[in-house]
KEKE-3310 file (N, C-alpha, C; in steps of 0.2 Angstrom, whole numbers, plus 5000, padded with zeros to 4 digits):
npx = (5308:5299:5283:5276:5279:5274:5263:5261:5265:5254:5243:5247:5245:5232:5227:5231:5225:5211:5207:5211:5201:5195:5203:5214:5212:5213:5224:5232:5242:5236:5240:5250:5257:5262:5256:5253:5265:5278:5279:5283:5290:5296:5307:5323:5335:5327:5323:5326:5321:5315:5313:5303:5291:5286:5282:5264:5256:5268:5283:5299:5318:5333:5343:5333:5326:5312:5304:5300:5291:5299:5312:5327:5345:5359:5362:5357:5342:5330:5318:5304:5288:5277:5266:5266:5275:5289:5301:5315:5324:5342:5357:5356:5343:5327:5307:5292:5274:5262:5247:5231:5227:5221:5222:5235:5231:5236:5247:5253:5267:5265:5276:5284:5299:5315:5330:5345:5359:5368:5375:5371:5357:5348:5334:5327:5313:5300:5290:5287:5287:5294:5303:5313:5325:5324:5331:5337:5345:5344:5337:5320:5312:5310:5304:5314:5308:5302:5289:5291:5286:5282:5279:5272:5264:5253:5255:5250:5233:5238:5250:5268:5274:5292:5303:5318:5335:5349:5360:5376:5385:5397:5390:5379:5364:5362:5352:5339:5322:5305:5288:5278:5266:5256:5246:5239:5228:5230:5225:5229:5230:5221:5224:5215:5204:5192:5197:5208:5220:5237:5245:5246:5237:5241:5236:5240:5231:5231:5239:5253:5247:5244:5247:5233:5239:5250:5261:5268:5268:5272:5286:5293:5302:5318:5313:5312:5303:5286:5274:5275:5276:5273:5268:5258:5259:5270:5289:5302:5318:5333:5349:5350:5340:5323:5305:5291:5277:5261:5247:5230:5226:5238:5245:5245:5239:5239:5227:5214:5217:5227:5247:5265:5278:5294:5309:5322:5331:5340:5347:5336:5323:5305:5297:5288:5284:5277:5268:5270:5269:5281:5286:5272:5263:5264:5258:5263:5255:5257:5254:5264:5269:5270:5270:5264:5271:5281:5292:5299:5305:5315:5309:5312:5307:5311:5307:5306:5304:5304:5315:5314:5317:5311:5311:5304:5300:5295:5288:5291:5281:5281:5266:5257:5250:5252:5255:5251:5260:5265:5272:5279:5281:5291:5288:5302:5300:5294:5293:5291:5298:5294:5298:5302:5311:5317:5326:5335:5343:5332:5328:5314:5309:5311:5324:5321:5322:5314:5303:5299:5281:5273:5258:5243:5246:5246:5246:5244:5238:5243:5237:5237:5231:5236:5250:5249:5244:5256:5266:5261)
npy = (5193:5180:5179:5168:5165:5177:5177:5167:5172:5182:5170:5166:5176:5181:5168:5168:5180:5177:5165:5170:5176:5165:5153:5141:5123:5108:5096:5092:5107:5119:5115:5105:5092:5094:5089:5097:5105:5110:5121:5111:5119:5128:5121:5115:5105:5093:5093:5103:5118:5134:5149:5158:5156:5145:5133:5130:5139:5138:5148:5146:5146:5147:5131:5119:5106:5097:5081:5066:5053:5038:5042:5043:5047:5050:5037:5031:5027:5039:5037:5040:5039:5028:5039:5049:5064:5075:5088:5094:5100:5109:5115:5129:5130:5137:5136:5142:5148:5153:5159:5159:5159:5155:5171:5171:5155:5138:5130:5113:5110:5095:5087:5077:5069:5067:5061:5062:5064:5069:5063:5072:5079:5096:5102:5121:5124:5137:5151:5166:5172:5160:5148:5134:5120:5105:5089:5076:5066:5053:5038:5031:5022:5010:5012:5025:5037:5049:5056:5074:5084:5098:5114:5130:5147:5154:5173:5183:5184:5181:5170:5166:5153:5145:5134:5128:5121:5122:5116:5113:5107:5097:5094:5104:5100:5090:5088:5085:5078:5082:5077:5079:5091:5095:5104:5106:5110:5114:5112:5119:5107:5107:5106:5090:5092:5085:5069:5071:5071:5081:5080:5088:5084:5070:5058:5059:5062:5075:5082:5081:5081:5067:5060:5050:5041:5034:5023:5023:5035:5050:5060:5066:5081:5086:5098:5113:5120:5120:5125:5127:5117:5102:5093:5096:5101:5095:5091:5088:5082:5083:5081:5077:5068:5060:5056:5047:5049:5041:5032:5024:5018:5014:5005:5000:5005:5007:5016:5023:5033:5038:5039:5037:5033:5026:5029:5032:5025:5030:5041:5052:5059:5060:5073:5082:5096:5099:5109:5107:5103:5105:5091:5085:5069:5061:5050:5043:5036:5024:5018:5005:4998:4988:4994:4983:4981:4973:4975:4968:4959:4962:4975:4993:5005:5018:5030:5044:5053:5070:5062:5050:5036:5022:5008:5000:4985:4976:4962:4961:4954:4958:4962:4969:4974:4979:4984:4990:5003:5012:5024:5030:5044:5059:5077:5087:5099:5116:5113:5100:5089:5078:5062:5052:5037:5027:5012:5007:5004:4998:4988:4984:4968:4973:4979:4993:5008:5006:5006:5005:5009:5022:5028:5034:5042:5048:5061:5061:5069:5062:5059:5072:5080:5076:5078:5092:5096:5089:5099:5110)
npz = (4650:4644:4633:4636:4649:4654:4652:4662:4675:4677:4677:4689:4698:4695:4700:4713:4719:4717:4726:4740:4748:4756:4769:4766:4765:4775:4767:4752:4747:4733:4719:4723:4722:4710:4701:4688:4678:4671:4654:4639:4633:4642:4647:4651:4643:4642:4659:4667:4673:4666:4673:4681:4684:4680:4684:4690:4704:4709:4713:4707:4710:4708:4701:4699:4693:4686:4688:4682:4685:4681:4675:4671:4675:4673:4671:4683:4688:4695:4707:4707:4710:4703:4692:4698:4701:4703:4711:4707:4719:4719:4720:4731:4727:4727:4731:4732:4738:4739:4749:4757:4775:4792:4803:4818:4819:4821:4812:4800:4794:4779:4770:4757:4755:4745:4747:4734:4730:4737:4756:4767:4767:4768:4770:4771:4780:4778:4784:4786:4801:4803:4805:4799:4799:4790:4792:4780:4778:4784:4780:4781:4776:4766:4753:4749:4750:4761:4775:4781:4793:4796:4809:4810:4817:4812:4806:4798:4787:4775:4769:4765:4759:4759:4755:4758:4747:4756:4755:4746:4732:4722:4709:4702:4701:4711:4723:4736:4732:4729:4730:4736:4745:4759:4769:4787:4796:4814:4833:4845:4860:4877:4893:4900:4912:4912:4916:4924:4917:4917:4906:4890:4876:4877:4870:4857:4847:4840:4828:4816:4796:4787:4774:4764:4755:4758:4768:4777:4791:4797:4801:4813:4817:4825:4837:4848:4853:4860:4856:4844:4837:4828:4833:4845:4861:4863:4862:4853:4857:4848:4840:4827:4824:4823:4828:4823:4815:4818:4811:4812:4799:4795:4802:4818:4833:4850:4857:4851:4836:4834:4836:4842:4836:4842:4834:4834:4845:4859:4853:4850:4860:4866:4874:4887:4895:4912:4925:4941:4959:4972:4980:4980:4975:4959:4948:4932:4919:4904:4889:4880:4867:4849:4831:4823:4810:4807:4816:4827:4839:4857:4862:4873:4881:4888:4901:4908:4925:4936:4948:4946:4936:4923:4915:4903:4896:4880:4874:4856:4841:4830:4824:4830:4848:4861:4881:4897:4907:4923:4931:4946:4954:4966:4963:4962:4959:4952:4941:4928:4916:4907:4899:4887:4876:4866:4871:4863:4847:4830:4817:4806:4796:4782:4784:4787:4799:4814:4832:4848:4850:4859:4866:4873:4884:4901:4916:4931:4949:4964:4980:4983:4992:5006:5002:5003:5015:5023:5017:5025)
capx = (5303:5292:5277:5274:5281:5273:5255:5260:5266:5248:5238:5246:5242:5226:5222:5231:5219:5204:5207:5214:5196:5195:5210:5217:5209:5218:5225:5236:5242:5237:5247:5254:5258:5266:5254:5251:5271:5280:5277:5291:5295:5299:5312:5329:5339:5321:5320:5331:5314:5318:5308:5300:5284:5282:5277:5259:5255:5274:5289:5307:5322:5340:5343:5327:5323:5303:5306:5293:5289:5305:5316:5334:5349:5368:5363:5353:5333:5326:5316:5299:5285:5271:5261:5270:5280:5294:5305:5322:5329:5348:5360:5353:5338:5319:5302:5289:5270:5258:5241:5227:5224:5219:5228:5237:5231:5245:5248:5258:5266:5269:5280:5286:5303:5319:5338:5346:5365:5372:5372:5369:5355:5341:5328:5323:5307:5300:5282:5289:5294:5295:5309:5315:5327:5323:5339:5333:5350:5343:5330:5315:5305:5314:5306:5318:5302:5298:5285:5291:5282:5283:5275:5273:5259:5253:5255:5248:5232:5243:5260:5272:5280:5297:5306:5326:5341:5353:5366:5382:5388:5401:5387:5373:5358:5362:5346:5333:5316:5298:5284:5270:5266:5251:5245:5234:5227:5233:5222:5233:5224:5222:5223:5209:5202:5188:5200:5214:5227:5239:5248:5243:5238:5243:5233:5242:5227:5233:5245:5253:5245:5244:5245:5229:5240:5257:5258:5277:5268:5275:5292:5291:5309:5318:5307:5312:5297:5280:5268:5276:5276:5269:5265:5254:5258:5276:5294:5307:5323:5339:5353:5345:5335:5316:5297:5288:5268:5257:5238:5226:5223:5244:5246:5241:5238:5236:5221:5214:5218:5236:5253:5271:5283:5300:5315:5330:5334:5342:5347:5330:5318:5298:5295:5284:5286:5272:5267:5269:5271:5286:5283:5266:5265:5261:5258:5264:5255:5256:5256:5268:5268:5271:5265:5261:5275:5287:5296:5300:5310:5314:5308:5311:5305:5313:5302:5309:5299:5305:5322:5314:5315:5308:5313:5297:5301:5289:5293:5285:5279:5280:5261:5253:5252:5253:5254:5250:5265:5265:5279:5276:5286:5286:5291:5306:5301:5288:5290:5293:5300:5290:5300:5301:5315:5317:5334:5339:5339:5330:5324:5309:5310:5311:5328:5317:5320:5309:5305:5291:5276:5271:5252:5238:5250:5242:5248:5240:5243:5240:5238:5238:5230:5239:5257:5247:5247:5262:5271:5259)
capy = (5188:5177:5179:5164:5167:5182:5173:5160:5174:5184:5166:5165:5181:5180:5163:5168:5182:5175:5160:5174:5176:5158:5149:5136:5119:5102:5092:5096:5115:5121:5110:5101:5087:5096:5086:5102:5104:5118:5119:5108:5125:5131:5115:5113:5097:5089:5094:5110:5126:5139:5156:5158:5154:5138:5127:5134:5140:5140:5151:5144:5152:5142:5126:5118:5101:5092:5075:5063:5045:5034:5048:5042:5050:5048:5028:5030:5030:5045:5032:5044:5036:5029:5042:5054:5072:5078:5095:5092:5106:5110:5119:5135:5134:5140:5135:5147:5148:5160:5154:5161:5154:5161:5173:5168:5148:5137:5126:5110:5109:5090:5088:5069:5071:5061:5064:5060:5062:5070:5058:5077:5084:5096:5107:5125:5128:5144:5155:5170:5174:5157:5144:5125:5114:5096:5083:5072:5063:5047:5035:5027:5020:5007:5016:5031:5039:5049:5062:5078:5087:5108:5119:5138:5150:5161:5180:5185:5180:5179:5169:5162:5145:5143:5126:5131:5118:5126:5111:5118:5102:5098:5094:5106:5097:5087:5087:5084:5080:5084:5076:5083:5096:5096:5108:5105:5117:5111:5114:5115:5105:5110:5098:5086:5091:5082:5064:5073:5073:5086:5083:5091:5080:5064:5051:5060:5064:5080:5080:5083:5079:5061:5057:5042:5036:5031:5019:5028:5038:5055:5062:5075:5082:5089:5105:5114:5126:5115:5128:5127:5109:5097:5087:5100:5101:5092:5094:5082:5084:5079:5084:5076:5061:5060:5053:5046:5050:5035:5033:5018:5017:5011:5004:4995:5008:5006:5015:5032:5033:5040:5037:5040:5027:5029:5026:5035:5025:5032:5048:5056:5057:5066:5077:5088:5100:5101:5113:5103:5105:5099:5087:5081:5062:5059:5044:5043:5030:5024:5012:5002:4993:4990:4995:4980:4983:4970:4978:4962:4957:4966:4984:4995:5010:5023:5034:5049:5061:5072:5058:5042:5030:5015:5003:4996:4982:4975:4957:4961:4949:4962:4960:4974:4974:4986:4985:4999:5003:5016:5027:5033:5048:5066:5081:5091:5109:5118:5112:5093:5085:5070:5060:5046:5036:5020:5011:5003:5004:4990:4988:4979:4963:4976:4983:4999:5009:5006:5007:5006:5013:5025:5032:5036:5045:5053:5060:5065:5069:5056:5060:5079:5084:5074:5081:5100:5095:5090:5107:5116)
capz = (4651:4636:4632:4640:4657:4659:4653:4667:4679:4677:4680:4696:4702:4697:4702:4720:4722:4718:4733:4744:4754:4761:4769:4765:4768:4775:4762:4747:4743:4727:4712:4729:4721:4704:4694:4681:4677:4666:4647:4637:4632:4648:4652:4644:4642:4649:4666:4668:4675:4666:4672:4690:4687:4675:4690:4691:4710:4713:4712:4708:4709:4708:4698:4698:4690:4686:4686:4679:4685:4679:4672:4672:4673:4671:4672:4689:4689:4701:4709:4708:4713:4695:4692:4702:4697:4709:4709:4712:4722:4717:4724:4736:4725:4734:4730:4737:4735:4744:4751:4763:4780:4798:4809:4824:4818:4820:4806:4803:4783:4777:4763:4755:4751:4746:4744:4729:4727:4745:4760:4773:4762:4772:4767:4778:4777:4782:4784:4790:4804:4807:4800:4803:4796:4791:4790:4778:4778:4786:4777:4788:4773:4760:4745:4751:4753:4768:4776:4785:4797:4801:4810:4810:4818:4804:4809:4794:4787:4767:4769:4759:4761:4755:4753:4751:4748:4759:4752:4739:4729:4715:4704:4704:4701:4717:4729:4737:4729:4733:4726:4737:4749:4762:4775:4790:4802:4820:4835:4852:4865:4883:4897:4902:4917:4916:4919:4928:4915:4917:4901:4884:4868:4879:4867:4850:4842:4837:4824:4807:4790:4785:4767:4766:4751:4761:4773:4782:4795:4797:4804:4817:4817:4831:4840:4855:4856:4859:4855:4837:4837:4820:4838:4849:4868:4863:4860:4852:4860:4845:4835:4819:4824:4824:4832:4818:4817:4815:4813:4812:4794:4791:4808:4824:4837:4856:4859:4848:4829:4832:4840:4840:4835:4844:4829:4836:4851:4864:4850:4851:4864:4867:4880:4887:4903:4914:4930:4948:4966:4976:4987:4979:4971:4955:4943:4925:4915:4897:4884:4876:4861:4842:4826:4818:4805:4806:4820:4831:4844:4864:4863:4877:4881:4894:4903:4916:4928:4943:4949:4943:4930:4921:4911:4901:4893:4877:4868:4850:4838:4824:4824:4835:4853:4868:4886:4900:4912:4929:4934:4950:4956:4967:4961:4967:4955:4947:4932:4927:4913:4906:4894:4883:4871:4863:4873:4858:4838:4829:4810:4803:4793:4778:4785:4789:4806:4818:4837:4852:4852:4865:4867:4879:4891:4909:4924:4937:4955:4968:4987:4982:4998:5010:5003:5004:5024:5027:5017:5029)
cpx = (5299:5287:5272:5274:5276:5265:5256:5258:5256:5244:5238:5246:5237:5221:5223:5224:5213:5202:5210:5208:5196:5202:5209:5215:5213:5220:5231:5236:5241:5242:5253:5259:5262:5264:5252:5260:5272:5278:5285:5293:5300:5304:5317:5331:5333:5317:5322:5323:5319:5311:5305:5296:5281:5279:5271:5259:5262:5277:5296:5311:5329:5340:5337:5326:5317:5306:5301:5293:5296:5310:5324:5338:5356:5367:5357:5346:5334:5318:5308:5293:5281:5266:5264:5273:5284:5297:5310:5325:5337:5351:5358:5348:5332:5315:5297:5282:5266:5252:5238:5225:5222:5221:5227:5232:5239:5242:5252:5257:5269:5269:5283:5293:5308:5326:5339:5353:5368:5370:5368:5365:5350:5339:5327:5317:5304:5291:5285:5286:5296:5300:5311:5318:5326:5329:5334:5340:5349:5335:5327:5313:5309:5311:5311:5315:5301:5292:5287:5287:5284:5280:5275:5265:5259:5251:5252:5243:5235:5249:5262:5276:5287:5301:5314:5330:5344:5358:5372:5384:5391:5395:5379:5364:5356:5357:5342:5326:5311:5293:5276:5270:5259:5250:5237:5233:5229:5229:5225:5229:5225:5221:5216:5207:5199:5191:5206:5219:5231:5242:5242:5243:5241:5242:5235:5238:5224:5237:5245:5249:5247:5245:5242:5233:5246:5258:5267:5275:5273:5281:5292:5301:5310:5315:5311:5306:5290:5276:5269:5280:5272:5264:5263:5257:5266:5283:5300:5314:5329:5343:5349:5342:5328:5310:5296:5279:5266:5251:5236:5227:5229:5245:5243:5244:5236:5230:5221:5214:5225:5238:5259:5274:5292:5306:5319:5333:5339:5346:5341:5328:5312:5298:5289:5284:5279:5272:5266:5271:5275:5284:5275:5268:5262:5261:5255:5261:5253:5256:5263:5268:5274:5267:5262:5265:5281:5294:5296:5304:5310:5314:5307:5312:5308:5309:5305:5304:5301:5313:5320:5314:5314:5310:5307:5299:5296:5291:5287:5288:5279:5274:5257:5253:5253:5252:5254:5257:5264:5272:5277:5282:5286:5290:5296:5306:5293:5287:5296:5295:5296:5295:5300:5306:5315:5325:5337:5335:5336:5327:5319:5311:5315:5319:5327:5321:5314:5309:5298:5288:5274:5262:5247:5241:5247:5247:5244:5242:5239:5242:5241:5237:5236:5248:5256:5248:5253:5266:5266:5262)
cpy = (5186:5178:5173:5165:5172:5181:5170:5162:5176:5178:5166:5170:5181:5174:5164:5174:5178:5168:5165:5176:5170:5157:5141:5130:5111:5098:5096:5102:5114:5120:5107:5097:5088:5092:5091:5106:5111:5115:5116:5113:5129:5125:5115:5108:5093:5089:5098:5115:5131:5145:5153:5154:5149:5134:5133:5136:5140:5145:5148:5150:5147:5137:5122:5112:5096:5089:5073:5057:5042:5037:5045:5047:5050:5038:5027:5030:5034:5038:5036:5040:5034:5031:5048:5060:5074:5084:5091:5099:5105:5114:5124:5134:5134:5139:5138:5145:5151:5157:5160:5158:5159:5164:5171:5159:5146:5131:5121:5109:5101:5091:5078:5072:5064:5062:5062:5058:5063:5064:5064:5083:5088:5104:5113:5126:5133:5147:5161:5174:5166:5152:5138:5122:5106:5094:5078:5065:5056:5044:5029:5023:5015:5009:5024:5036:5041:5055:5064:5082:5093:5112:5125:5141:5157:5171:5185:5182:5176:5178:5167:5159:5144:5137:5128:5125:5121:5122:5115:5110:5103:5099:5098:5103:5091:5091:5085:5083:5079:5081:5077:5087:5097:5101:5107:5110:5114:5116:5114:5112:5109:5102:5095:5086:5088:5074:5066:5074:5079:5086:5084:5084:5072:5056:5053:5059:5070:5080:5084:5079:5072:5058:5051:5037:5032:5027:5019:5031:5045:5057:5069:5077:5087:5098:5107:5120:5121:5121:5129:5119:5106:5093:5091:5098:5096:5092:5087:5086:5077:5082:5084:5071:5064:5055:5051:5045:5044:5035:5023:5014:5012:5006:5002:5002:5007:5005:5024:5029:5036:5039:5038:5031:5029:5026:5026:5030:5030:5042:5053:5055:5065:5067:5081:5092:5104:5103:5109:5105:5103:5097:5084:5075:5061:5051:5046:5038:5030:5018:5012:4994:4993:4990:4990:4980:4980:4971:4972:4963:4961:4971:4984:5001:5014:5029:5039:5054:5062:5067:5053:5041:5026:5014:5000:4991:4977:4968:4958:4955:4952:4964:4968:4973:4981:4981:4992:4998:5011:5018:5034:5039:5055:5071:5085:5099:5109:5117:5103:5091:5078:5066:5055:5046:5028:5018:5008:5005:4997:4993:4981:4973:4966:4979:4993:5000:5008:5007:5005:5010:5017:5027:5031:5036:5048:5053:5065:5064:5064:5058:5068:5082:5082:5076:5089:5098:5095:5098:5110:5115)
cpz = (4645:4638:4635:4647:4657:4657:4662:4676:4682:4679:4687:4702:4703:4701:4711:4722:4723:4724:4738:4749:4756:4762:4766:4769:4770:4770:4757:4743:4736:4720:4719:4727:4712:4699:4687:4683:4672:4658:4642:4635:4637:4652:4646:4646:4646:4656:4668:4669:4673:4668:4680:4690:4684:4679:4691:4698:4713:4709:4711:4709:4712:4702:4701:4694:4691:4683:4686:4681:4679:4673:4675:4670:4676:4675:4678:4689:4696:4703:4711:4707:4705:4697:4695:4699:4703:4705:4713:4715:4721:4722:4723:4728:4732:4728:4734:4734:4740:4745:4758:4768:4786:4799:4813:4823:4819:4814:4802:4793:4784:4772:4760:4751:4750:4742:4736:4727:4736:4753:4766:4768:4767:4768:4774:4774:4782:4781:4789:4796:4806:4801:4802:4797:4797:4787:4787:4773:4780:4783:4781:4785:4768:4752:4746:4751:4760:4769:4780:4787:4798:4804:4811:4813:4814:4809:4804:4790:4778:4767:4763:4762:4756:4758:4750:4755:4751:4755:4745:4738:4723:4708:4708:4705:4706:4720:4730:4734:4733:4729:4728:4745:4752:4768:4780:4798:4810:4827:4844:4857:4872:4888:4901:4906:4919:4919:4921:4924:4913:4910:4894:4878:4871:4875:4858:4844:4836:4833:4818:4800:4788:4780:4767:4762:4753:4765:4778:4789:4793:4801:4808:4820:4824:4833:4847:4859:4855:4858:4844:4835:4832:4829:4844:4856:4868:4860:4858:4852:4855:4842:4828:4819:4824:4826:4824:4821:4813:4815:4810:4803:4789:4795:4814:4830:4845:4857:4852:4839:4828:4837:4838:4842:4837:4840:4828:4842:4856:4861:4850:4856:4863:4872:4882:4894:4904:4921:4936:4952:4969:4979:4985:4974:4965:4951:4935:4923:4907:4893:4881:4872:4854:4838:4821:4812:4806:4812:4826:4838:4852:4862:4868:4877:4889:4896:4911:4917:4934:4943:4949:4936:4929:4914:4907:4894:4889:4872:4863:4845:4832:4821:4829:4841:4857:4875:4891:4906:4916:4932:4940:4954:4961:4964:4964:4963:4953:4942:4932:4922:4911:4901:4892:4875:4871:4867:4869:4851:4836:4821:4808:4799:4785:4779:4784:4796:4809:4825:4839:4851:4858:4864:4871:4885:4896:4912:4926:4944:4959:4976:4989:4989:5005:5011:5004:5013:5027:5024:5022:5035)
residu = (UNK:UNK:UNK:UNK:UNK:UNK:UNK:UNK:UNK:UNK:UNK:UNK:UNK:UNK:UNK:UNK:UNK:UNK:UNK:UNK:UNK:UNK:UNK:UNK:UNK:UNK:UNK:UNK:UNK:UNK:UNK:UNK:UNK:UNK:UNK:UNK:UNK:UNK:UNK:UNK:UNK:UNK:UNK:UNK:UNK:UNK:UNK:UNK:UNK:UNK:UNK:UNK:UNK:UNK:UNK:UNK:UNK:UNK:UNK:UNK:UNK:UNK:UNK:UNK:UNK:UNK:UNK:UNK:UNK:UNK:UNK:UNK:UNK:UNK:UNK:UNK:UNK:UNK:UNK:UNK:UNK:UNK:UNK:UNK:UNK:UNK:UNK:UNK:UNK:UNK:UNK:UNK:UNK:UNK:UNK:UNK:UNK:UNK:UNK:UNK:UNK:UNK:UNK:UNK:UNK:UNK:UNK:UNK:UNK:UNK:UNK:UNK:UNK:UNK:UNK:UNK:UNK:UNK:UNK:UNK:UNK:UNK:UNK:UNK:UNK:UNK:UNK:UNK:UNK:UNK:UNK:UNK:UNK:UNK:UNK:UNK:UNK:UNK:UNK:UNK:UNK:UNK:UNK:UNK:UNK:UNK:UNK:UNK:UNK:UNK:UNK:UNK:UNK:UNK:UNK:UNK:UNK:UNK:UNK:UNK:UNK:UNK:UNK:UNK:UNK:UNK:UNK:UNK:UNK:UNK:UNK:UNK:UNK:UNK:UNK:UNK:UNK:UNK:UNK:UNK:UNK:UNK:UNK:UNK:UNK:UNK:UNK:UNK:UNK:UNK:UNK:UNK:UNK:UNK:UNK:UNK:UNK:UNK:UNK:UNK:UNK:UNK:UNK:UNK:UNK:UNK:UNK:UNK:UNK:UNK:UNK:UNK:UNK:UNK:UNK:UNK:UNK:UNK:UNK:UNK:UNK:UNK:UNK:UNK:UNK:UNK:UNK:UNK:UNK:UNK:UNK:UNK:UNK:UNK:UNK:UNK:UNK:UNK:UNK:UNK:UNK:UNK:UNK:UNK:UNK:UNK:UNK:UNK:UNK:UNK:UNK:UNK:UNK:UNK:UNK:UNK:UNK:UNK:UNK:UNK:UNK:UNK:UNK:UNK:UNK:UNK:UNK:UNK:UNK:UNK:UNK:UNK:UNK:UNK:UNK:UNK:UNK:UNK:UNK:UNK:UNK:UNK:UNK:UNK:UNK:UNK:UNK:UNK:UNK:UNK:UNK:UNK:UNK:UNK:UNK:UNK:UNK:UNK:UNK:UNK:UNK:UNK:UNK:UNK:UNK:UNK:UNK:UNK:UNK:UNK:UNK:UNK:UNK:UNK:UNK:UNK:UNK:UNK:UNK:UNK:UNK:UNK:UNK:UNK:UNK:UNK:UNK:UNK:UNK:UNK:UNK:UNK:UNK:UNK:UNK:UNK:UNK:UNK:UNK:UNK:UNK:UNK:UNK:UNK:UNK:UNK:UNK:UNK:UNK:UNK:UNK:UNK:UNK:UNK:UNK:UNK:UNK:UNK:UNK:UNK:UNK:UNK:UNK:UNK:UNK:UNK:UNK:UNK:UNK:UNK:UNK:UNK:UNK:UNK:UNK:UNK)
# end
């Protein structure tokens, strides 16, 4: 180890202690955005990380490349944002960096990332014991720019977040890049007794970390456990599609300040499974819309509960818009199924994916007492 490295090493010991009594606050991890970079001593041919600890507050470990705002290479620009610093993750390298936050908090990581050479590139990311692959083989955004969502409940209150290329290609320096990493405390909701709503987070004001600088929304990739959900009270059922998180400040929103943008058709769908009585009647009601994002033409939204469905069909203007739709149904279990998927693919003017809006979901039961009667 040089003389340097092991300067670099000790700063970030010591600088990890000394933030180790508070946690960690929403917004961008410590050197998040890899704007304080290795020393030109610490880089060979340019961009090569030599030594663990040159990225201040991180760890490398594999092939490693800090690219800079308009860095070409073998003829190609790395299309990194001006102003901007990315890490290009390599073959099986890992990125780790350790931080203090609650115990038992749950917690959702956003990351900005964007392939580079592979078309089946994906990142695990981990907070142990918890772990999630994101496919990041499909681009939502036309600057090849997107936001990843993950989420983990912290079991300790001192983790460490790792970021590993799982990818092996002929050329090593193929991967994924990163250009910022946020974390946002996640607060899971309970349902709304005081207006009847059985479902959880129904109006998706829960959510993952927003970067206020991007105007993409965020990607909530597929989940099969909702208590370790980017999207509280919710699970997205895919091989590799994904929801996109949207808020007010990019986008035209039903009602609230967030919503989910449906971008997979009929390859993804949201879910959430809620506790019902056979034989009593409920009604599902919800919005549909668009985001005001160039997304035009017939969007239609599928929505299942108990043995029905509905077809909800939305003519948009690519302008913003909603409607409210009712799916009336009765339950045949104790537990129900709510769901929701776009029937068709569709892209923005931009040759962007896109899809319906869904937001300000309810059910509630209807003629409760009256099917309590007749089961007696």
């Amino acid at each position: 180890m040089t003389k340097s490295t092991l300067y670099t090493a000790l700063f970030l010991l010591v600088a990890l202690a000394a933030r180790g009594a508070s946690a960690v606050t929403d917004g961008l991890l410590p050197n998040g955005n890899f704007k304080n970079g290795p020393e030109k001593s610490q880089l060979t041919n340019g961009t090569v990380v030599t030594g663990s600890y040159s990225v201040p507050y991180w760890e490398t470990s594999g092939f490693i490349e800090y690219i800079e705002s308009g860095h070409k290479q073998d003829d190609m620009i790395l299309a990194v944002p001006e102003g901007a610093n990315a890490l290009r993750l390599g073959n099986d390298a890992t990125i780790r960096t350790q931080f203090n936050v609650t115990r038992h908090m749950y917690y959702s990581i956003t990351l900005i990332a964007a392939r580079s050479c592979a078309q089946e590139e994906k990142l695990n990311v981990s907070v142990a014991p918890n772990s999630g692959m994101l496919p990041i083989q499909t681009v939502y955004t036309n600057t090849g720019w997107d936001s990843y969502s993950w989420a983990f409940k912290a079991k300790h209150s001192d983790v460490c977040l790792s970021i590993h290329n799982t990818g092996i290609e002929e050329n090593p320096a193929c991967g994924p890049l990163i250009i910022a990493v946020a974390i946002k405390a996640l607060y899971p909701p309970h349902h709304n007794h005081s207006s009847g709503n059985m479902l959880r987070n129904g109006d998706f004001e829960e959510g993952p970390y927003i970067f206020p600088e991007t105007s993409w929304g965020v990607l909530v990739p597929p989940n099969v456990e909702d208590e370790h959900s980017p999207l509280p009270g919710w699970m997205i059922m895919s091989e590799s599609k994904v929801v996109k998180y949207i808020d007010t400040p990019h986008h035209v929103v039903p009602r609230g300040s967030r919503a989910v943008e449906l971008v997979a058709g009929l390859e993804c769908a949201l879910l959430q499974e809620v506790s019902t009585v056979p034989g009593w009647s409920y009604r599902l009601s919800f919005s549909v819309g668009d985001a005001g994002n160039g997304c035009s033409g017939s969007l239609v939204v599928g929505a299942y509960a108990g043995q029905e469905t509905l077809k909800v069909p939305y003519e948009s203007r690519g302008t913003g818009g909603s409607k409210l739709a009712e799916l009336h149904f009765t339950a045949i279990s104790n537990l129900t199924r709510v769901v929701f998927h776009s029937w068709n693919h569709h892209m923005t003017s931009q040759a962007t994916l896109c899809g319906p809006v869904v937001d300000d979901i309810s059910l509630v039961a209807v003629h409760a007492h009256a099917a309590r009667r007749l089961l007696l």
